[in-house]
N, C-alpha and C positions, 0 to 999 in steps of 0.2 A: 504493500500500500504506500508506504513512505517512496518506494522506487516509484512508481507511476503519477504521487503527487509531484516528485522534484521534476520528474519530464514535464507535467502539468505546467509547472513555474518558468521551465525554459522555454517554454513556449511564448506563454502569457508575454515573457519578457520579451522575446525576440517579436512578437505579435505585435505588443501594443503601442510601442515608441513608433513605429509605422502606420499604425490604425491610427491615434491619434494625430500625428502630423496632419495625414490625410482630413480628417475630420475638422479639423483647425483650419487648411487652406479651402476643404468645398464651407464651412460654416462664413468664413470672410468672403468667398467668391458669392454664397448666396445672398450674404448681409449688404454686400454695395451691389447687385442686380437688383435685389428689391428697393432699395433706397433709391438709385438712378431711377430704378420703371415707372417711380412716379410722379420724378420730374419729367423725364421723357413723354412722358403724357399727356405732361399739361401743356405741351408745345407741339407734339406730333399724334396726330390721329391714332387710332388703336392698331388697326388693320396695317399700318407700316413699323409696327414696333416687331422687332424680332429679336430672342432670348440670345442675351452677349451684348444687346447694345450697351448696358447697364453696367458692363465692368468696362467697355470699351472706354466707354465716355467716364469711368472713373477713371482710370488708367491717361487719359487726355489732361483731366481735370489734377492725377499729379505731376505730371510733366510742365503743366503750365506755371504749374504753384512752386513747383523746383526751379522751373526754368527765372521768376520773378519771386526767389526769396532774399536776393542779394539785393533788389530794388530799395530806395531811402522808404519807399510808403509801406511797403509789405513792412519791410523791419519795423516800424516804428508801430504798424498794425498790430505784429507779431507780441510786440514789446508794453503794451497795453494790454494786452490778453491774460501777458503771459505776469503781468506786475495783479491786473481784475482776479485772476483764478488764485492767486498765491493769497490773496487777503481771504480765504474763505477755508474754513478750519479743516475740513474732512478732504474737499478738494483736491485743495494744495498739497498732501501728503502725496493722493495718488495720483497727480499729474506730477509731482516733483519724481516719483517713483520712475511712471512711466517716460519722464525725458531722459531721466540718467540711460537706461535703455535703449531708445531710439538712438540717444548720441554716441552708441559704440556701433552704429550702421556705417556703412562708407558713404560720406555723398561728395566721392567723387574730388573732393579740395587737394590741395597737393598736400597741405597741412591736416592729420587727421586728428580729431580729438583724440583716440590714444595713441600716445606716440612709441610707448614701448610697454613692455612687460618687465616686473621687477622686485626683485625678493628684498624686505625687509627683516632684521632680525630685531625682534625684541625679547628682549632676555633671552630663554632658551629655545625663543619659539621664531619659525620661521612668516612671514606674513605675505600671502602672494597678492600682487597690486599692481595698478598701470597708471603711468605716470600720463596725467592728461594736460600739463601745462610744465613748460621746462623750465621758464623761470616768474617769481614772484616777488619783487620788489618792493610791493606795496608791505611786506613785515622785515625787510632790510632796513632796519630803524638808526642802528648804528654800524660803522664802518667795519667793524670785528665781527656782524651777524652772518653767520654761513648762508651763503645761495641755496633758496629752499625753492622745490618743485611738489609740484600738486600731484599726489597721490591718491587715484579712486580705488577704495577696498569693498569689494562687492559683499553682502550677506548671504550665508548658503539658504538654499532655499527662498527667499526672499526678493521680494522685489526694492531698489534700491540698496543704499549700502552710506561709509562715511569717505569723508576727505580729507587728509593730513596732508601738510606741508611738514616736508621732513625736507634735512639737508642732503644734497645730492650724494656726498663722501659716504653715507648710511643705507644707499640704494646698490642693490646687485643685480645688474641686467639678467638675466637666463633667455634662451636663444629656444622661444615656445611663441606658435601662433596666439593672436592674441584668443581669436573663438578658441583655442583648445584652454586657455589657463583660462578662459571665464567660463564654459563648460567646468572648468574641475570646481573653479571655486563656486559658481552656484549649485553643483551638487554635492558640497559638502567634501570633496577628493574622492566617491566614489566611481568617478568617470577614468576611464584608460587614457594618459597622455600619449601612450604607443599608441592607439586604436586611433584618437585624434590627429596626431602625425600622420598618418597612414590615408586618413580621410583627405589630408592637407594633401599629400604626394599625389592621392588620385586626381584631386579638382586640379592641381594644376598639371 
């Protein structure tokens, strides 16, 4: 019985990280189809609406908003928003959560938010982190203050995480993608750095 439940569990495991992915991109593919079909509507007759125009025209609608986020109006639109949600108690947590997130996607700058991957020690313990800004001047108060860089430490589990400025002489590079060391650190180090390498050597 023990033998045919652990088969059970290698299953489930190898099963469900793919079921769910799946589920996760048709659940977003259906959420913006239904969302567009009915503005699509309110502007095109029924009978010329055909099922995809709905991600298409989302898929238009990020491109445009990519294409015009560096614009002075979008920023400063962006920047109102984003100052209106942060005054609101419960909000602010979970859109502070969900940008830290967003901001380890590529879009594309030649400058990326995380610029590297980097081990800290504290006391006897190691602290895996990516350094998202190299230098900080603004707490170089006095001329003996070590140059300190912005440190984001993810939560396992968790969505968001903290930010330390630590002196650069206290950071140890390691030579790991950055998605495999945020993989290990949001799940706690139960994730394989080989198996994520391995993923890395495929995609490219």
């Amino acid at each position: 019985m023990k033998r045919i439940t652990a088969i059970l569990m290698k299953g489930l495991a190898a099963v469900l990280p793919i079921s769910m992915t799946l589920y996760v991109i048709w659940w977003l593919a259906h959420t913006v189809e239904a969302l567009m079909r009915g503005i699509i509507l309110s502007v095109l007759p029924a009978e010329h609406y055909h099922p995809g125009m709905g991600i298409l025209i989302g898929l238009v609608v990020l491109f445009l908003v990519g294409s015009g986020v560096n614009a002075y109006v979008v920023r400063r639109s962006l920047a109102f928003w984003e100052d209106w949600l942060e005054r609101i108690p419960l909000v602010k947590t979970i859109y502070s959560a969900m940008r830290d997130i967003t901001r380890l996607l590529p879009s594309g700058h030649a400058r990326q938010d995380v610029q590297s991957v980097v081990i800290w020690r504290f006391n006897q313990a190691r602290l895996l982190g990516f350094v998202t800004r190299d230098a900080s001047p603004e707490f170089k108060t006095r001329p003996t203050d070590a140059d300190l860089v912005a440190v984001y430490f993810p939560l396992s589990y968790m969505l968001g995480g903290i930010t330390l400025y630590i002196a650069k002489s206290e950071l140890e590079p390691i030579d790991i993608p950055v998605e495999a060391a945020m993989r290990l650190a949001l799940t706690g180090g139960m994730a394989s750095t080989t198996a994520a390498r391995q993923d890395e050597t495929h995609r490219s």
